[in-house]
N, C-alpha and C positions, 0 to 999 in steps of 0.2 A: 689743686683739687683733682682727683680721681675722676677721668671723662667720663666714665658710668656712673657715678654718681651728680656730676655736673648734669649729664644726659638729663636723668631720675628728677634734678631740683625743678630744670625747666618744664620737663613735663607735669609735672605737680604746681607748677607755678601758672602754667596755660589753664592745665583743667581749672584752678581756680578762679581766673579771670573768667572763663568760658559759665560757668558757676554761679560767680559772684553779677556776671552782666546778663543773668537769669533770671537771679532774683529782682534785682532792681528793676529790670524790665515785668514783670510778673507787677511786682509790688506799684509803682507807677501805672501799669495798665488797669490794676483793680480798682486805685484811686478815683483813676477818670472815670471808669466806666460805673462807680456808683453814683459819679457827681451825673455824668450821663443819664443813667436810668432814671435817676428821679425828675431830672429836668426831661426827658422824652415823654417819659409816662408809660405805661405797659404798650399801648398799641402800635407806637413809634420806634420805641426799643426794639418792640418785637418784631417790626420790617426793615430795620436795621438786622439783626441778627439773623435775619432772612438770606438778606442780600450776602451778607457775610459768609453762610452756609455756602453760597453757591460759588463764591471765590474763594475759601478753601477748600474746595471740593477740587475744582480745576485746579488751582494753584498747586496741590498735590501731585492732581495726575500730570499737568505739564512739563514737571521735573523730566520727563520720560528715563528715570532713574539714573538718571546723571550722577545725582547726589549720592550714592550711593557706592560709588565706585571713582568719582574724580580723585577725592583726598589720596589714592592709591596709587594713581597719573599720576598724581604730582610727585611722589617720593619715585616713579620709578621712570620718572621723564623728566631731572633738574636740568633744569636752564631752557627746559619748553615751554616755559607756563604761558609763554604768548600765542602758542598755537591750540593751548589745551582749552583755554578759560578761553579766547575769540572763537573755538569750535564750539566749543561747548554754549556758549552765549548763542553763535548763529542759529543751532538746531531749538534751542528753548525760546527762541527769540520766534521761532515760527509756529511752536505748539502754543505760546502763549498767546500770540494772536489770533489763531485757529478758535484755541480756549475761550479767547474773550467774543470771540464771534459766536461759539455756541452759547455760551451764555445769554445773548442777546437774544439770541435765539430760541431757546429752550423757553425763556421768561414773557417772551411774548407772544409764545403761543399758552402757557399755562396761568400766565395772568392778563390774558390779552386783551380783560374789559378790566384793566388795574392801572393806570398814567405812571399815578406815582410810586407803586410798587415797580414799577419797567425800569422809571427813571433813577430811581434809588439802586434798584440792581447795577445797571450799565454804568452809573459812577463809580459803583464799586469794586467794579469790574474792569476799568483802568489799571487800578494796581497789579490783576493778573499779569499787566503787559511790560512791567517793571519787576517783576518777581525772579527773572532770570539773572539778575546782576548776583543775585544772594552766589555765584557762585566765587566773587571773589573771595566769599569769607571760609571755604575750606581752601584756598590757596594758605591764609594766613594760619591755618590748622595747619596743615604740613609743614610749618615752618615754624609751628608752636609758639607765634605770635599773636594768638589770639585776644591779648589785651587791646590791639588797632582795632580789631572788627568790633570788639565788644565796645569799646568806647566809641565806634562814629553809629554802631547800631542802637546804644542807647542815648548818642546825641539827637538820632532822628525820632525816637522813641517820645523824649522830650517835646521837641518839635511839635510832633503830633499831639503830646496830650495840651501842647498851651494854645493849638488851634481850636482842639475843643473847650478845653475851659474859656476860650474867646468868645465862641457863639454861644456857650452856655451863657454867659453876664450879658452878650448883647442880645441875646434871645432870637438866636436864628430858627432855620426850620429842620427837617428831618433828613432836607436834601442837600444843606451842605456837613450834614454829620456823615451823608455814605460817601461824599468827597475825602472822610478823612483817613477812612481805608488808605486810598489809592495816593493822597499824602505821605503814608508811612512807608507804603512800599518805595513811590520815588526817592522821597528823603536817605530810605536806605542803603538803596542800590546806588545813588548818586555819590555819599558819603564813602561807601566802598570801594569805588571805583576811584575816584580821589588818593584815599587811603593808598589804593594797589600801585598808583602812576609815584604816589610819593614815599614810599619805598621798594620801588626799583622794579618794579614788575616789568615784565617784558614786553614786547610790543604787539600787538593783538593781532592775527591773523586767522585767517580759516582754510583748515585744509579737507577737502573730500575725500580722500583716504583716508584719513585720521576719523573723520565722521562714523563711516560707517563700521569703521575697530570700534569705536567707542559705543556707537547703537549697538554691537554683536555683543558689546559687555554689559550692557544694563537692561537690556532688553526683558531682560526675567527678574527684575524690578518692579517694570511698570505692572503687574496685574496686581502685585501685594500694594502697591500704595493705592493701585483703584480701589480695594479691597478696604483696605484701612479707611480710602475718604467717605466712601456708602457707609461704612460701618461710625465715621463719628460725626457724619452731619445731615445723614437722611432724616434723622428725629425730627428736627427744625423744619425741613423741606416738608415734611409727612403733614405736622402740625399744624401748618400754616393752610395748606391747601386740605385738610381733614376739617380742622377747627379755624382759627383765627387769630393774626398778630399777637394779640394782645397774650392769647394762651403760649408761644413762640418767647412773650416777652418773662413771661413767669418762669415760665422751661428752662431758658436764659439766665435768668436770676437765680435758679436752684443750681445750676451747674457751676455759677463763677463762682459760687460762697462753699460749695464742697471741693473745688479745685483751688480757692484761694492757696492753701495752706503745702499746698503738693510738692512746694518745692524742697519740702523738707527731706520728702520719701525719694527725690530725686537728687538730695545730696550722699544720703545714707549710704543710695544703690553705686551714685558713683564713686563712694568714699572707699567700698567694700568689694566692687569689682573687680580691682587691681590685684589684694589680696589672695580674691577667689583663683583667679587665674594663675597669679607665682606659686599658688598651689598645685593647682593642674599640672605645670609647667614642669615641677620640681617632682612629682610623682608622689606626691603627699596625699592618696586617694581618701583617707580619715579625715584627716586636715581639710579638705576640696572639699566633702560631702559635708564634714557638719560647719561651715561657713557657708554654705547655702541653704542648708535650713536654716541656720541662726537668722541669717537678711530677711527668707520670707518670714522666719518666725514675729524679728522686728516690722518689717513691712505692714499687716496682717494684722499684730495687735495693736499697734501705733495705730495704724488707719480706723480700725475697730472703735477705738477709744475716741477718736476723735468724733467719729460719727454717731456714736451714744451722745456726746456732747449734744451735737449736732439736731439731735430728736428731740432730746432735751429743750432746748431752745432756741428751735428754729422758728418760731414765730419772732419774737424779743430780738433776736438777729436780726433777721427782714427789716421789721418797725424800724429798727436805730439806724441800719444804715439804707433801706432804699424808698422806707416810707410806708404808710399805711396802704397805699394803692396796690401795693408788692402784695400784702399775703397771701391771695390765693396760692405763690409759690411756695408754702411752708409746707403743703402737704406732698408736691411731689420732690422739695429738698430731703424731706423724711427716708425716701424709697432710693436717689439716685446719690443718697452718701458713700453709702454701702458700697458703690460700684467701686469707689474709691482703692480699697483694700485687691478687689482681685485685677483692676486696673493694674497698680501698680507692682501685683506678683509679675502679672505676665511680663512688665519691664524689667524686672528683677532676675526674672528668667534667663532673661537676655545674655549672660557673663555664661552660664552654663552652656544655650544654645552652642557660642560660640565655642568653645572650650570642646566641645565633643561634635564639631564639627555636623551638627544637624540643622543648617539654616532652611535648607531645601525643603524642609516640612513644615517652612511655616506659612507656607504657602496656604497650606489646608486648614493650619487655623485661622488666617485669615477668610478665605471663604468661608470656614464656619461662620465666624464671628459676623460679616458682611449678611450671609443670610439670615439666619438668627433672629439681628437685631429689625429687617426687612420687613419678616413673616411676623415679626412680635409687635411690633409697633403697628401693623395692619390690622391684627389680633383687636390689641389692646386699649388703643386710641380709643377707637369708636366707641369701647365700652368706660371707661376710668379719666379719656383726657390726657393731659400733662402727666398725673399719678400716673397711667397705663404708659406711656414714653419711657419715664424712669423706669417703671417696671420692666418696659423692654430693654434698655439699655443694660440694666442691672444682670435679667438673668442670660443677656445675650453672653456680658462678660465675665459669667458665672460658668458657662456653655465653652468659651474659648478657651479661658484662663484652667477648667479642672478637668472638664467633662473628656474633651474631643480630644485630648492628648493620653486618653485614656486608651481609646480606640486606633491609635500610633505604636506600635511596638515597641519604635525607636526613640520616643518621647515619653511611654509609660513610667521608665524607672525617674523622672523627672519631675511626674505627675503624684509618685508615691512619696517622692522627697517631699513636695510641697506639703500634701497632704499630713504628712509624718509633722513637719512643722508647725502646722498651725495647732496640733496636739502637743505639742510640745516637746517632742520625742527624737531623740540624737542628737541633744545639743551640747552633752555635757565634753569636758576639754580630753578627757581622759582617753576617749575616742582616738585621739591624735599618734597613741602610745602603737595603734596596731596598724601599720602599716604594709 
């Protein structure tokens, strides 16, 4: 067989694994969390999803952008992965501590006449101090084996959901359900690390020069992912200390049942990415431009569609699967469908970013989007609730996704491609012809 072609099978065969141990984890995680939510109840649910806010808030920013730039070490540093992934471990190994300390912190001074709100966070909050192992799993990326990480990540994934269906039947309390957080993150860091020693990983070391090469590389990282954690999980925090758990647990419940399905929009994007690029690549600028409108074009109305659905019957939803206690969350599931669509252009976007070489401006959309959603959710809350949240979220990612790439020079014509698509305009094949 043709090594370029060999090359092409394995990479097609990774993303798949990497893919397929997406869904199943997505698909397994919704399981639980509907058997969850109805055995919590809204106000239980809802300081769970609390707690959770605030360890993926840190667990983002702790990365200190490691993530972002290791898979690149590894291809350009073989046979160092024991110096790369033991450095890289040591430095996240001290934000995530730090992490778990503010958190402790933070929560008890803003819930500081709350026990069980403290106690529910700070279990939860363990897992941040495990979440640094996740780097074994782009070692096994750069080696396009990610069928290992994906199977011991959804062996833990497992794990986790049969602790919870455990307490669910022996009817525990709401404080060993934030232990189970920090279950899954051990489980998976544990199973990775395992993984790495039993096919042949290197021997782990830390070296302080290598440190601070690797901090001088990710370092304009870290404010896009602070950015991105304010911008997807202030809602919950805002909610909780505005209104109350229980409005947190509904909030919660409109997002998993518009997010259930996403995984589809994220097969689409990654099916059609590769394409877009051999475009770019080959100088097919016709070619390039109308297979990125096509993707938003599918993105856009696929999401559209779903979420008519969605208005449609989003009460009927609720009842079946999280109970009558749930519906208050039917009205702001109404508002934060929608988000769905320009959600996932901006991920869509992502193959173009790259492709013309403009990542350095996404810095600005992220601040937009981060503020935005800050100023609207303070807006809005106090007047609409839950509904005003979605409505902030919605028109924050209406604001990132169309608006403020407008006001980019360098992002405009990317903004008019979008735009162009969701009218339906340059998609036809014939395009291809003028090169």
């Amino acid at each position: 067989m043709d090594k370029k072609v060999f090359l092409q099978n394995r990479i097609v065969r990774n993303a798949g694994w990497i893919i397929a141990g997406r869904v199943l984890q997505m698909g397994v995680n919704f399981v639980v969390g509907v058997l969850t939510a109805r055995y919590l109840k809204p106000a239980n649910y809802g300081l769970l999803n609390y707690a959770g806010a605030y360890t993926a808030f840190f667990a983002a920013l702790c990365t200190l952008g490691i993530n972002s730039v290791i898979v690149k070490e590894f291809v350009d540093g073989p046979g160092k992965e024991g110096k790369i992934i033991g450095t890289a471990l040591g430095l996240r190994a001290v934000s995530s501590f730090l992490s778990a300390c503010t958190i402790l912190a933070v929560v008890s001074v803003v819930d500081r006449e709350e026990a069980l709100t403290i106690t529910v966070v700070g279990l939860c909050s363990i897992g941040v101090l495990f979440n640094s192992l996740e780097i074994f799993t782009f070692w096994f990326q750069s080696r396009l084996e990610s069928r290992v990480s994906a199977t011991a990540i959804l062996a833990a994934h497992l794990i986790t959901a049969s602790y919870k269906v455990f307490l669910i039947v022996s009817g525990k309390s709401v404080v060993l359900f934030a232990l189970a957080t920090s279950i899954d993150y051990i489980c998976v860091g544990l199973f990775l690390a395992i993984a790495y020693m039993r096919h042949g990983g290197g021997r782990l070391s830390f070296s302080f020069p290598y440190a601070r090469r690797l901090l001088s590389r990710s370092v304009h990282y870290i404010l896009p992912a602070l950015m991105v954690s304010i911008y997807g999980q202030t809602d919950k925090l805002m909610l909780k200390q505005m209104l109350s758990e229980s409005d947190v647990g509904y909030y919660a419940t409109a997002v998993s049942i518009c997010t259930a399905w996403c995984f589809v929009l994220s097969a689409v994007i990654d099916s059609m990415h590769p394409g877009i690029m051999e475009a770019h690549r080959d100088g097919q600028r016709a070619r390039y431009e109308r297979q990125n409108r096509l993707l938003y074009a599918i993105v856009f109305w696929v999401s559209a569609a779903v979420s008519v659905a969605i208005v449609l019957f989003s009460r009927p939803i609720i009842e079946l699967l999280f109970g009558e206690s749930y519906l208050p969350a039917a009205l702001p599931l109404r508002a934060i469908t929608w988000y769905t669509a320009f959600s996932y252009l901006g991920v869509a976007r992502n193959a173009w970013i790259v492709c013309e070489n403009k990542q350095k401006y996404l810095i600005w959309i992220y601040l937009s989007a981060a503020a935005a959603n800050v100023l609207l959710n303070l807006w809005l809350i106090p007047i609409w609730g839950t509904v005003g949240a979605a409505l902030a979220s919605l028109a924050a990612q209406i604001v990132t996704t169309m608006v403020t790439p407008f006001f980019i020079k360098a992002l405009r014509p990317n903004a008019i491609m979008m735009l162009e698509a969701i009218f339906l305009k340059g998609l036809k094949a014939e395009n291809d012809l003028i090169e």
